[in-house]
Backbone bond lengths (Angstrom), bond angles and torsions (degrees), N, CA, C in turn:
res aa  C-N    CA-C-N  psi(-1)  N-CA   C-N-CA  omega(-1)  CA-C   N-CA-C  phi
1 X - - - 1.452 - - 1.526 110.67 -
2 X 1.063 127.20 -42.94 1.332 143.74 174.00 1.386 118.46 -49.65
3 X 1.450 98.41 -47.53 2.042 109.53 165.06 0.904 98.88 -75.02
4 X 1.600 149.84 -46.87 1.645 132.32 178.89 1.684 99.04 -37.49
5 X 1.399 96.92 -80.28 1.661 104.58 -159.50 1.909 97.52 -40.20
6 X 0.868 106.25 -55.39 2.069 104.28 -150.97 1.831 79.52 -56.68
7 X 1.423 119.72 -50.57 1.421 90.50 178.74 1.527 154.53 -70.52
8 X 1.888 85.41 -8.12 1.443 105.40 -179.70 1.902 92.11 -78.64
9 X 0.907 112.83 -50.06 1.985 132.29 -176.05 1.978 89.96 -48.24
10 X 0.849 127.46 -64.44 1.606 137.07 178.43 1.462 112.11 -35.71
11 X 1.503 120.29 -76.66 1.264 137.97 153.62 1.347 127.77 -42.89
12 X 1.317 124.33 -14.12 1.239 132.68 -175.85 1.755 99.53 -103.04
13 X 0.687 132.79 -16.94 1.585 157.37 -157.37 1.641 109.33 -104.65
14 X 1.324 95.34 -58.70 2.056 112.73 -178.70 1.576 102.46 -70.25
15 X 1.630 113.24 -42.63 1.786 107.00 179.70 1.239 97.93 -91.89
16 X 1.193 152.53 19.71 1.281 140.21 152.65 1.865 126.90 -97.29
17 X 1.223 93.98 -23.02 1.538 117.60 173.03 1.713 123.90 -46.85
18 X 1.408 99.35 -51.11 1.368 117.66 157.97 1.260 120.05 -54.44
19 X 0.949 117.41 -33.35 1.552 102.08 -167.24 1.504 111.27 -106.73
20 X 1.688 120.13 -10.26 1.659 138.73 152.63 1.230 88.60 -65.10
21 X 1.299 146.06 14.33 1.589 111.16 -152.41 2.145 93.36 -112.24
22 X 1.043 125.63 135.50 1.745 124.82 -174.86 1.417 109.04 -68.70
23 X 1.403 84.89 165.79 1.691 106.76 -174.31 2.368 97.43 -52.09
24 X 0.736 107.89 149.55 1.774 122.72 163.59 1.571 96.40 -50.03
25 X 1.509 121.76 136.64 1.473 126.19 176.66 1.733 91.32 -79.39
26 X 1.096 122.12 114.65 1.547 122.95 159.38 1.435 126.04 -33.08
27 X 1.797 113.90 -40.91 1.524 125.47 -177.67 1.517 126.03 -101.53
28 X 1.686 92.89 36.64 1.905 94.87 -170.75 1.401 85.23 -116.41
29 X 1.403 89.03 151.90 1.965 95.25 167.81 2.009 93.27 135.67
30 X 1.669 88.98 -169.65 1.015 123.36 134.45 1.421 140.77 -38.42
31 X 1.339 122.57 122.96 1.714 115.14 176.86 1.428 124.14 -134.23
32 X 1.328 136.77 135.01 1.612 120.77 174.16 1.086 84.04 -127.05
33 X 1.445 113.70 173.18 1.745 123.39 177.03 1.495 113.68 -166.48
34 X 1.233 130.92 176.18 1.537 125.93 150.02 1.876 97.66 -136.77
35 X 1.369 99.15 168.94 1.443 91.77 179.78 1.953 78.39 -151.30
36 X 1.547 96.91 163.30 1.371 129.70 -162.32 1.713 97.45 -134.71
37 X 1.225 104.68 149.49 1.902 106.27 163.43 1.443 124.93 159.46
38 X 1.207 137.83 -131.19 1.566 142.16 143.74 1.169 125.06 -134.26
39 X 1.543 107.16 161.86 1.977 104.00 -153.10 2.017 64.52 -137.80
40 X 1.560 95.49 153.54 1.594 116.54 176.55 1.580 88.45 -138.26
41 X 1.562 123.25 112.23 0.978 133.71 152.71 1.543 126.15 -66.95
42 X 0.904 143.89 142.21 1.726 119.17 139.28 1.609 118.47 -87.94
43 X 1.298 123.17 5.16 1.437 103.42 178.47 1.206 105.07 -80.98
44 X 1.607 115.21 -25.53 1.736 103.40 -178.61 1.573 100.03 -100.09
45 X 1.301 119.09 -37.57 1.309 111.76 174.03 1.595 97.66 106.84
46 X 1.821 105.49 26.28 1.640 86.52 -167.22 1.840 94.40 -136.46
47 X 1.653 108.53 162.32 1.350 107.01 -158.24 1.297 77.99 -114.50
48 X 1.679 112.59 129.58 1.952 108.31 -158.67 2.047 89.35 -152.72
49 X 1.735 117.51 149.97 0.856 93.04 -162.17 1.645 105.39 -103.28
50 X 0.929 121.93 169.28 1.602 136.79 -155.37 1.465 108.81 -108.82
51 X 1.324 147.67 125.35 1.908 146.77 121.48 1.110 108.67 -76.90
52 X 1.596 110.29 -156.39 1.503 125.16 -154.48 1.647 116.61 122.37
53 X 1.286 92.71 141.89 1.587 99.93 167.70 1.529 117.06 -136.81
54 X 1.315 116.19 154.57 1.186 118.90 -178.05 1.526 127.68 -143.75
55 X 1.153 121.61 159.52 1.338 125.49 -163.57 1.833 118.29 -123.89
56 X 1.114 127.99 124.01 1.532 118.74 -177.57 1.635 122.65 -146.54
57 X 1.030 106.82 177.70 1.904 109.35 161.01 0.943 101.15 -132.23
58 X 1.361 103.34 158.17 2.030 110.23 179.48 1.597 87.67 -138.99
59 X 1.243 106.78 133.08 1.603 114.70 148.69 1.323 116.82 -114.59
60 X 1.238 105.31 163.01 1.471 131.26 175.28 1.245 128.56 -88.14
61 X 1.136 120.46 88.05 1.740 147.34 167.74 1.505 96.13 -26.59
62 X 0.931 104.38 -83.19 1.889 125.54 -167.64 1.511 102.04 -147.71
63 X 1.183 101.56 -162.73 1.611 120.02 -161.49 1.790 81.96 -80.35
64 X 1.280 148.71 -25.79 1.136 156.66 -174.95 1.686 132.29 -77.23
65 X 1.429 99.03 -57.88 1.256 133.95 -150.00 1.318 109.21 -111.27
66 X 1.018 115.71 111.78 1.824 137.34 162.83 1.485 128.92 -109.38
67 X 1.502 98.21 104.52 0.917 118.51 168.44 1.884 126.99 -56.32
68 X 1.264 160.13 149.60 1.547 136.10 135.53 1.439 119.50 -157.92
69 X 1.243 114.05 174.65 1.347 138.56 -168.13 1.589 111.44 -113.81
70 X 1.440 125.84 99.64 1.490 127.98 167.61 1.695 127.01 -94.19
71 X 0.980 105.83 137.99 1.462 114.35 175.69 1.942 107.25 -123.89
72 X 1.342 108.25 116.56 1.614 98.81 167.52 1.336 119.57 -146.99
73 X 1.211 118.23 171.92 1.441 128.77 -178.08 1.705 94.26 -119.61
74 X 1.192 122.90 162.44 1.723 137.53 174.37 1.483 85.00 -176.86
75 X 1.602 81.22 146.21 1.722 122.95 169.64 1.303 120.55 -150.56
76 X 1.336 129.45 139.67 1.473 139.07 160.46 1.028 101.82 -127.76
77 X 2.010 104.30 -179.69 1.110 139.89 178.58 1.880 111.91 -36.51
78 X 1.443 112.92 -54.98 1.636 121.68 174.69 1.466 106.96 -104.21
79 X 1.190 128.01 -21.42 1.791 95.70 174.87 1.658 97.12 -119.36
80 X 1.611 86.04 127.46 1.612 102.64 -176.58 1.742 110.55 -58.07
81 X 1.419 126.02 -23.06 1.218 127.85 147.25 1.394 115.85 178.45
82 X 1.456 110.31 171.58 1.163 116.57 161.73 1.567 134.29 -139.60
83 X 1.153 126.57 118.34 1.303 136.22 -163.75 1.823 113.63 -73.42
84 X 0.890 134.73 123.75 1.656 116.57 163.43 1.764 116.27 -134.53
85 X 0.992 106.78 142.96 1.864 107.31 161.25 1.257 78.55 -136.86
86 X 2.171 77.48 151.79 1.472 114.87 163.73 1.415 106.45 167.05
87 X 1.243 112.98 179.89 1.154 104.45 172.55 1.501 132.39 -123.10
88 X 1.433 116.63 -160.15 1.405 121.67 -140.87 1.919 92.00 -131.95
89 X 1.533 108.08 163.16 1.628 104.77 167.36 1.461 84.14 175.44
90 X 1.619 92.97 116.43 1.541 100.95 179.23 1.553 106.89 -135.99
91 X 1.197 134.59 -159.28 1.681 143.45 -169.70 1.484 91.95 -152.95
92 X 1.413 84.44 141.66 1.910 93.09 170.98 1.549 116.40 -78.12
93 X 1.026 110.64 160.30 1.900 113.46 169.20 1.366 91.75 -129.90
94 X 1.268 85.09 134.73 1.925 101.14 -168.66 1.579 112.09 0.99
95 X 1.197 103.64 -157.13 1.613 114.26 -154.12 1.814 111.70 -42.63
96 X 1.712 106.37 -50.47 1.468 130.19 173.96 1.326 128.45 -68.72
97 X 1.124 106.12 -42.00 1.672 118.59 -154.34 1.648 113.58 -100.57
98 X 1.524 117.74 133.94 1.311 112.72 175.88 1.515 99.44 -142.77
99 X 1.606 96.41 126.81 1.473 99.55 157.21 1.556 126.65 -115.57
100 X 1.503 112.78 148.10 1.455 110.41 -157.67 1.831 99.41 -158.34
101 X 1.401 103.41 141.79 1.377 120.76 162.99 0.994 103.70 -93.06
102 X 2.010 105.89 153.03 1.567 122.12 165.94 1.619 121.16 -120.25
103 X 0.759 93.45 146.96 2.146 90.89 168.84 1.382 98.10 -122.39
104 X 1.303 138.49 160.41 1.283 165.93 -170.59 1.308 124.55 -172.43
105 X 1.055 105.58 136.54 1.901 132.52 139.30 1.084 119.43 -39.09
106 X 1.301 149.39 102.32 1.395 142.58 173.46 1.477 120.68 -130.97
107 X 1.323 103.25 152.98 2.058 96.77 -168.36 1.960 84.73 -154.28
108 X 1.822 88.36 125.78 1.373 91.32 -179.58 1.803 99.62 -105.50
109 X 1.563 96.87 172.20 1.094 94.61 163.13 1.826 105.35 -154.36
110 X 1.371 103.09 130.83 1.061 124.38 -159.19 1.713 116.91 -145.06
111 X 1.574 107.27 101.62 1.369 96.53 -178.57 1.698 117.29 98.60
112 X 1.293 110.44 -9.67 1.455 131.32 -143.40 1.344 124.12 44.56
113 X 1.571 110.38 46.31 1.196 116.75 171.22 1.709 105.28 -115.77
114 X 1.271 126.48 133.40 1.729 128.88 -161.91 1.641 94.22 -106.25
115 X 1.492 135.61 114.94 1.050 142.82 158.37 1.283 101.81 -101.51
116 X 1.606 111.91 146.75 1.839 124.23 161.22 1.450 105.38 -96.02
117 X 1.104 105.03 -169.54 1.590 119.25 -176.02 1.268 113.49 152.71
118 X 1.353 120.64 166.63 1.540 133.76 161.14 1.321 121.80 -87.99
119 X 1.413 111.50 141.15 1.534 109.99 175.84 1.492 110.49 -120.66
120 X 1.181 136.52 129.90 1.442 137.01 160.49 1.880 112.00 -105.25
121 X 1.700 91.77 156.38 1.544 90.34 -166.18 1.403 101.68 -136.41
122 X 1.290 138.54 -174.59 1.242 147.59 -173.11 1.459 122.80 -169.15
123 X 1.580 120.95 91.46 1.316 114.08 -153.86 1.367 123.16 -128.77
124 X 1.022 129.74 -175.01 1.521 127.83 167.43 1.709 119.06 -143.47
125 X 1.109 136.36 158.83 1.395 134.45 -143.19 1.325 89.34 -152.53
126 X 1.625 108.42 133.72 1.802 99.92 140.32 1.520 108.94 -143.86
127 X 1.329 110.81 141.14 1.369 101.43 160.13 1.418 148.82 -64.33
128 X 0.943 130.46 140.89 1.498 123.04 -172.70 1.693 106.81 -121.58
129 X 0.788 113.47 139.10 1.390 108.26 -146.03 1.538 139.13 -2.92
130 X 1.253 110.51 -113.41 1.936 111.11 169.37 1.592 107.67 -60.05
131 X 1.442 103.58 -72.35 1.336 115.95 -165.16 1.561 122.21 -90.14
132 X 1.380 94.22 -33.40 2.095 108.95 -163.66 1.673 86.92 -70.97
133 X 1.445 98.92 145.17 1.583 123.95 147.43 1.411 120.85 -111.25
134 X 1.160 121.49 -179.10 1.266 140.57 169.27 1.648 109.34 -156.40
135 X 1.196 118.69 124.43 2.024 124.45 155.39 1.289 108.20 -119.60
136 X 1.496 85.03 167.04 1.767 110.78 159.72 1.628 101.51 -137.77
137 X 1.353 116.35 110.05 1.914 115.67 165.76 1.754 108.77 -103.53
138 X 1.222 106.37 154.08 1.441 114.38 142.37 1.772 118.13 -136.92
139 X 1.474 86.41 159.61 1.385 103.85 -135.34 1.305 110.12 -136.44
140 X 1.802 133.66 96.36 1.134 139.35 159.44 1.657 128.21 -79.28
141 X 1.056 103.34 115.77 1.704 106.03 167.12 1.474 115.04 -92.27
142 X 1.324 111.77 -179.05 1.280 117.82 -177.89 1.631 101.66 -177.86
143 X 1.814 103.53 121.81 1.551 104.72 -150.29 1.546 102.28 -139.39
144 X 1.541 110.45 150.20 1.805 89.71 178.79 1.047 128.72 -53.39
145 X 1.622 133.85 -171.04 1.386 144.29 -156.39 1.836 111.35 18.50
146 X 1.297 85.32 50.90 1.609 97.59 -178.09 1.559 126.85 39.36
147 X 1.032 94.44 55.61 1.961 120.41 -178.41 1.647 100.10 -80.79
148 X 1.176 132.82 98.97 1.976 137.78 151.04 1.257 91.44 -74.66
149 X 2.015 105.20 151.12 1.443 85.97 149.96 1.825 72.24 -166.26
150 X 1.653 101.39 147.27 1.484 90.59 -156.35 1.983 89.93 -126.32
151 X 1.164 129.29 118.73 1.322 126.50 172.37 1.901 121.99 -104.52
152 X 1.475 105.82 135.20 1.207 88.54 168.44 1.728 110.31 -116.60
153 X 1.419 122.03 127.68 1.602 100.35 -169.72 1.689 93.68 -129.79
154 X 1.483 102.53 171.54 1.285 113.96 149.17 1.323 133.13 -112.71
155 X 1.351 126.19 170.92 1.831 110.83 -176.60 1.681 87.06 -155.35
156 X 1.591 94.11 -176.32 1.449 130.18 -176.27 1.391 108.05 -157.52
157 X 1.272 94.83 158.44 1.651 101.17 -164.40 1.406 112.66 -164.71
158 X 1.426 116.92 155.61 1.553 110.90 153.50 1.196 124.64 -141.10
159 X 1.894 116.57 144.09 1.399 96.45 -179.79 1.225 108.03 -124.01
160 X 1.748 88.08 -178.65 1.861 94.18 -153.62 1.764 102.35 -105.40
């Protein structure tokens, strides 16, 4: 009798699970993107406008918390480009919305001269339905021979 119940208690537990179970985190997965905007150097001293695309994963911390992993390329008018990874850690805003800081790795190249540096970011996210995104970041670097260079862009994206 005892194995009846624990198995009726078991099964009663496994088909109920599903349906306790939360909405899908909107910002986990897969990511590609491009982003558009303006980059203010000081080595040239000039406010010039910026693309790029980028690539990531985001996991899901909790019902809250996003974790991720970025990979990107950017180019403007004066720096022939710039590469960065690093990552991401943001909090959801209700059902759509995520905001999240980044740190990065970054290596410019400008002039054919290759500087590194750090980049920090400051962003906001929303989902658009299943797959579509939408942001807005801004975005400070900081590069040898005392290279700033401060971008604010927007992007779109989808993940898989």
């Amino acid at each position: 009798m005892k194995t009846i119940l624990s198995a009726a208690a078991l099964a009663t537990a496994l088909i109920a699970t599903p349906a306790a179970a939360q909405e899908a985190n909107p910002f986990e997965g897969a990511r590609i993107g491009a982003n558009i905007g303006f980059a203010d150097d000081d080595l040239f001293g000039t406010n010039e406008f910026t693309y790029g695309v980028e690539v990531g994963y985001d996991f899901a911390g909790n019902d809250k918390l996003v974790l991720g992993v970025t990979g990107e390329f950017q180019k403007s008018d004066d720096i022939d480009r710039e590469l960065a990874l690093g990552g991401r850690i943001g909090a959801r805003v209700g059902n759509n919305g995520l905001i999240y800081g980044t740190a990065s790795y970054s290596n410019l190249e400008v002039l054919d001269i290759k500087l590194d540096g750090v980049r920090f970011g400051i962003g906001g996210e929303i989902a658009l339905g299943d797959n579509a995104f939408a942001k807005i970041e801004q975005r400070y670097g900081n590069y040898e021979l005392d290279v700033d260079l401060w971008q604010t862009v927007i992007g779109a994206g989808f993940r898989f």
